[in-house]
C-alpha positions in Angstrom: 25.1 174.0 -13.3 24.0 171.5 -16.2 23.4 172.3 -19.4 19.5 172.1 -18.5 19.9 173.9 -15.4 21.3 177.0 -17.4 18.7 176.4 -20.4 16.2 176.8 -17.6 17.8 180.4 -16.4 17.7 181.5 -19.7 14.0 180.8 -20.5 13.1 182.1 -17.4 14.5 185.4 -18.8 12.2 185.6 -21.3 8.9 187.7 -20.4 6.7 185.0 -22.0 7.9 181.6 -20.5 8.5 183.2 -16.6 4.5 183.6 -16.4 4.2 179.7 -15.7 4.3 178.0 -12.5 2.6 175.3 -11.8 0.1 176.0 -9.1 -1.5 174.1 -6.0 -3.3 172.0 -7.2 -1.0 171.1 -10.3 1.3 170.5 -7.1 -1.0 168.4 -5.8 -1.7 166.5 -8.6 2.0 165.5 -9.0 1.9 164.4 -5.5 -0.6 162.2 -5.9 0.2 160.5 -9.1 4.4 160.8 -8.5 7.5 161.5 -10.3 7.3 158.4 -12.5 3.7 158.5 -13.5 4.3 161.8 -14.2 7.1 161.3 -16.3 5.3 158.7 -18.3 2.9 161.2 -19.3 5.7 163.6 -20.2 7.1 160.9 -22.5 3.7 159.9 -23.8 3.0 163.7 -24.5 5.8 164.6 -26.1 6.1 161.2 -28.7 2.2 161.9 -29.5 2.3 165.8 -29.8 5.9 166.5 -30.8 7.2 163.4 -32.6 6.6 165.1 -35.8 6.3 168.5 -36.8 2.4 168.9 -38.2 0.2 171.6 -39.8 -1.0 172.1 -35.8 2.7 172.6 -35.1 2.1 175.6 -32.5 -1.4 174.8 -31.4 -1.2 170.6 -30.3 -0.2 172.2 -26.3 -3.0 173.4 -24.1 -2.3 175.9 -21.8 -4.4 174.4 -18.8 -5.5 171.1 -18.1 -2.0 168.6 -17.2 1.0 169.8 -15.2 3.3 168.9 -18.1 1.5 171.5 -20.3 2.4 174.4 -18.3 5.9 173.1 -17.7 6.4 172.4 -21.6 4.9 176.2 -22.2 7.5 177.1 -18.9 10.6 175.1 -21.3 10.1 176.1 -24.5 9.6 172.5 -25.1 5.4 173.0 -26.8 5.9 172.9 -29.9 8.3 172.1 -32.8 9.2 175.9 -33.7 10.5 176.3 -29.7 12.2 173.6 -29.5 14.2 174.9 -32.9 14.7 178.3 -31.1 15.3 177.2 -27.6 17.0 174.4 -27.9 18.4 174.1 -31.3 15.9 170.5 -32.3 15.7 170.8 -36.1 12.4 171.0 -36.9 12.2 168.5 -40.2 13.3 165.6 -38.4 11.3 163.0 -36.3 12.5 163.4 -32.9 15.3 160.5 -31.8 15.1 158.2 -28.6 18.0 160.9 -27.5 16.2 164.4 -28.2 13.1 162.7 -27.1 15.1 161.7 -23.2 16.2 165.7 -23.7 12.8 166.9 -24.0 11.7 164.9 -21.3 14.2 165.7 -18.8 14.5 169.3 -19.1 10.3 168.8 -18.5 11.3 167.3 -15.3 13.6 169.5 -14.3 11.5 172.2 -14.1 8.9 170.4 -12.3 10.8 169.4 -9.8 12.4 172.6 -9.2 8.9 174.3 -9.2 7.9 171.5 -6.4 
């Protein structure tokens, strides 16, 4: 297993992050747009809402409304205060081109293990 893989089998442990799954017509909407387009948006989400840690730090990911949202909820990847406590990101940094590539994979991951 990779490092992601078993990240993933942890959080899916936790009673609070195994609630999301993306559902059919989340599915469907990946389908349609593809793997690339949608992780374009996952890049795009996470340098616009996570970059930075903010006074909305906690609040900047919807629930509903974008595959990526559920699957960043699903990761532990929403908000600058998970990412500290699931996957060790120091909060008072802006994010690197590598954490950033992290972030985004471990996204991806799930979606495509939830496809």
């Amino acid at each position: 297993m990779t490092d992601i893989e078993l990240k993933l089998e942890k959080l899916s442990k936790s009673k609070f992050r195994s609630k999301f799954h993306l559902s059919e017509k989340d599915q469907n909407y990946i389908d349609n747009k593809g793997l690339n387009t949608i992780r374009q948006h996952t890049k795009d989400f996470v340098i616009k809402n996570l970059l930075v840690k903010t006074k909305k730090d906690g609040k900047q990911t919807p629930y509903k409304g974008h595959p990526v949202f559920i699957s960043q909820h699903a990761t532990g990847t929403c908000c600058r205060e998970c990412l500290y406590k699931w996957h060790q990101i120091p909060t008072d940094v802006e994010l690197n081109e590598e954490q950033i590539s992290y972030i985004v994979n471990v996204i991806m991951t799930f979606i495509k293990n939830e496809i």
